[in-house]
C-alpha atoms as one frame of an Amber mdcrd trajectory, in Angstrom:
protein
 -51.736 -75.003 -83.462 -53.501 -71.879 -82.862 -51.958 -68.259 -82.038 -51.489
 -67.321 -79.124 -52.380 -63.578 -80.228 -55.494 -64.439 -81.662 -58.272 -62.336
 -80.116 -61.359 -65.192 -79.894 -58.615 -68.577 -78.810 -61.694 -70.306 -77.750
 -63.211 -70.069 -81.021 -60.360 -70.875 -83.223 -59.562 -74.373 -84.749 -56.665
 -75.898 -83.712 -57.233 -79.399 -84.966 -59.453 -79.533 -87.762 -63.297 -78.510
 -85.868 -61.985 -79.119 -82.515 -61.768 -75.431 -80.802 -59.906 -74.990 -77.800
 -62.559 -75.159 -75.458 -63.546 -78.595 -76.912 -59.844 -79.818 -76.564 -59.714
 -78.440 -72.880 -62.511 -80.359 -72.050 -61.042 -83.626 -73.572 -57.873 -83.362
 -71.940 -59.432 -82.106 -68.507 -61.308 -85.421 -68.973 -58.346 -87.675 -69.801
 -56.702 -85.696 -66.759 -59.456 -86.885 -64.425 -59.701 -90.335 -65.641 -56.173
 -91.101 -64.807 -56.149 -89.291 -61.499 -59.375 -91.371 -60.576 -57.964 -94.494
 -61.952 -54.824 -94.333 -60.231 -57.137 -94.191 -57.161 -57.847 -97.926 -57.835
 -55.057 -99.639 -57.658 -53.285 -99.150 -54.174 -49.799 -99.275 -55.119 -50.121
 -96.301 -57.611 -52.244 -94.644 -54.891 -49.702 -94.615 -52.491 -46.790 -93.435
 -54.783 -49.071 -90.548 -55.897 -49.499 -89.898 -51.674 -45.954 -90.347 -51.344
 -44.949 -87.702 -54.117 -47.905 -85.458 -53.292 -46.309 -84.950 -49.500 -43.197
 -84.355 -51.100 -43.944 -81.800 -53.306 -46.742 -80.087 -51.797 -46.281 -81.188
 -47.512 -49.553 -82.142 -47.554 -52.266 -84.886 -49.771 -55.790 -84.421 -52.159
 -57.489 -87.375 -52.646 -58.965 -88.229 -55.948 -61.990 -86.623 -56.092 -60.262
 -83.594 -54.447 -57.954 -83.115 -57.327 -60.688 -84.008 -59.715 -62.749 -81.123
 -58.687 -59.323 -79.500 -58.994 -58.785 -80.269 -62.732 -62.313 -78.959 -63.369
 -61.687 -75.892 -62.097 -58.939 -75.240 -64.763 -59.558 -72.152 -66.778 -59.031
 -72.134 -70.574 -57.063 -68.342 -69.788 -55.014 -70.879 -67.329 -54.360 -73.330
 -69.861 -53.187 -71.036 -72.615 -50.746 -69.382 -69.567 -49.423 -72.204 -69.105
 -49.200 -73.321 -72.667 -47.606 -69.673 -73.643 -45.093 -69.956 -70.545 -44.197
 -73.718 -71.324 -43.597 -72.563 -75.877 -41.726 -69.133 -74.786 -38.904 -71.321
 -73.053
């Protein structure tokens, strides 16, 4: 993995030449794919409903929370991803 402390993150190999940039894009689109996917089949539809108005009180559809995913910011994902090592 890369460090966190690293001034240019976006630029730095983490996996041989995949940058971050290139890796947030391949897991925003494996992100979306399942999210759309699970908009297919009805029964893992409505468990996603179910535990959407649990969580949340209220329900995105599919394409809502793709357009969601995209909007995911690489600053975002290394917050998360410094919040989620630090513990």
């Amino acid at each position: 993995m890369y460090p966190i402390h690293n001034p240019h993150p976006f630029a730095t190999p983490i996996y041989s030449d995949v940058t971050i940039f290139q890796y947030l894009c391949f897991v925003r689109n494996q992100f979306k794919a399942t999210v759309l996917m699970n908009g297919e089949n009805q029964d893992t539809m409505f468990e996603d409903l179910a535990a959407q108005a649990l969580n949340q009180g209220s329900y995105s559809s599919p394409a809502d929370l793709a357009q969601q995913i995209d909007s995911i910011t690489a600053d975002e994902a290394l917050k998360v991803r410094h919040l989620s090592v630090s513990q």
